[in-house]
C-alpha positions, 0 to 999 in steps of 0.5 A: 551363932544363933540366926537372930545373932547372925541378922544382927551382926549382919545389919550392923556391918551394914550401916557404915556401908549404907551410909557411905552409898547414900550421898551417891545414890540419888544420881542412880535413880533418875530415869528409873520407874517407881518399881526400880527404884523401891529395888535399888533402895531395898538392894542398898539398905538389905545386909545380906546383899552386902553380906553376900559380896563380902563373901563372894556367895553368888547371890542373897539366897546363900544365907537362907541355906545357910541358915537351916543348915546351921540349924538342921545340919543337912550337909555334911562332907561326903553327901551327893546333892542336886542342887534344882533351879541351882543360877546363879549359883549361890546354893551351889556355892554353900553345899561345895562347901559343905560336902568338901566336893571341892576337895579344901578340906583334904582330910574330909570325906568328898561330896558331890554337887550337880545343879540343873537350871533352865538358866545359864550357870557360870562354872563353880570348882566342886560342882557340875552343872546342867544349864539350859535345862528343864528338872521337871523335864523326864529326860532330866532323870536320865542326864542326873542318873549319868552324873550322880554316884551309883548310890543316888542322891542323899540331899535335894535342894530346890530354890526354883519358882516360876516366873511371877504372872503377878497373879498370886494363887497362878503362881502359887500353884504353879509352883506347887506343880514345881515341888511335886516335880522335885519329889518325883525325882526324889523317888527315883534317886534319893536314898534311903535316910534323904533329905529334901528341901523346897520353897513354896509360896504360901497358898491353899495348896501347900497344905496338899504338898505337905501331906505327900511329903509327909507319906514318904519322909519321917519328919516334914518342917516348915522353914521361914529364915531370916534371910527371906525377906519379910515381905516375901510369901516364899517359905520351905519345906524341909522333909528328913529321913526318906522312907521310900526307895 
């Protein structure tokens, strides 16, 4: 099913339920700022917050994962991830899944998963995580280099982002500063033929973070699924092929 195919299928499953919550919903919004209640109402009429509860995916972003790797391929059973910025848990979920860490799938090759976030995670079969801790931190290295298989890592994911200040170009190079992190990491512990995927906020230094993407990968490209929302400057980059060990 191609993407357009999936947000479709997803949008129409979700208008009975949308129509059922809305006699409801105006009670849920009394006493909430203006702010909250574009929230409540954009969460009520999304179909991938929806989607996500039908499918027990811990949150929204699964699908944005999902996405690319219906299109990319970038987990396969058998593949070592770290999962970067990895609450509630939702990447996790998709790449247990796909690498077979879980083991479901007995006659599959089994992968590996090890998320790190500054946040608390609830535990997930298949995966190992390392909460209340900071990746672009150097002694992360080190915890990671203890859990991971003596090969490394053969994909890195990073759906992590600052807390928004509500200055754009602050935030947006902060986060910068986050991918570069990230690819340092990478350069200690992926493997040669790796994959490497982050989101960024569009701005004046994404151009720069694709170039050093560009020294170390085969091929960098620039991923907007349809799961982000329209409205959202997030975008990803997706680099293949690790070229430097």
């Amino acid at each position: 099913m191609s993407s357009k195919m999936f947000s479709s299928h997803l949008l129409t499953r979700s208008l009975h339920s949308s129509c059922q919550f809305w006699k409801k919903f105006p009670q849920s919004l009394k006493g909430k700022s203006v702010a909250e209640q574009r929230w409540l109402v954009r969460q009520l009429n999304d179909p991938f917050v929806k989607e996500a509860k039908v499918k027990n995916y811990r949150c929204r972003s699964a699908f944005k994962l999902l996405e690319i790797h219906e299109k990319y391929k970038i987990l396969q059973p058998g593949l070592r991830v770290i999962d970067c910025g990895a609450a509630p848990g939702a990447w996790s979920q998709v790449a247990v899944e796909k690498v077979n860490s879980d083991k479901a799938d007995l006659e599959a090759p089994v992968g590996f998963v090890v998320g790190v976030d500054l946040l608390q995670i609830t535990p997930l079969e298949g995966a190992q995580f390392l909460p209340n801790t900071d990746v672009t931190n150097s002694t992360t290295i080190n915890k990671l280099c203890d859990l991971l298989p003596l090969q490394g890592a053969d994909v890195i994911l990073s759906d992590m982002a600052p807390n928004a200040s509500g200055i754009k170009e602050m935030d947006h190079e902060k986060l910068i500063s986050m991918c570069m992190s990230v690819l340092d990491l990478a350069h200690k512990v992926l493997q040669p033929g790796g994959t490497f995927l982050c989101k960024y906020w569009d701005g004046w230094q994404a151009p720069l973070l694709k170039a050093q993407l560009a020294k170390c990968f085969q091929h960098v490209k620039t991923v907007k699924p349809q799961a982000s929302r329209q409205d959202s400057a997030e975008v990803f980059f997706l680099a293949l092929r690790y070229k430097i060990k």
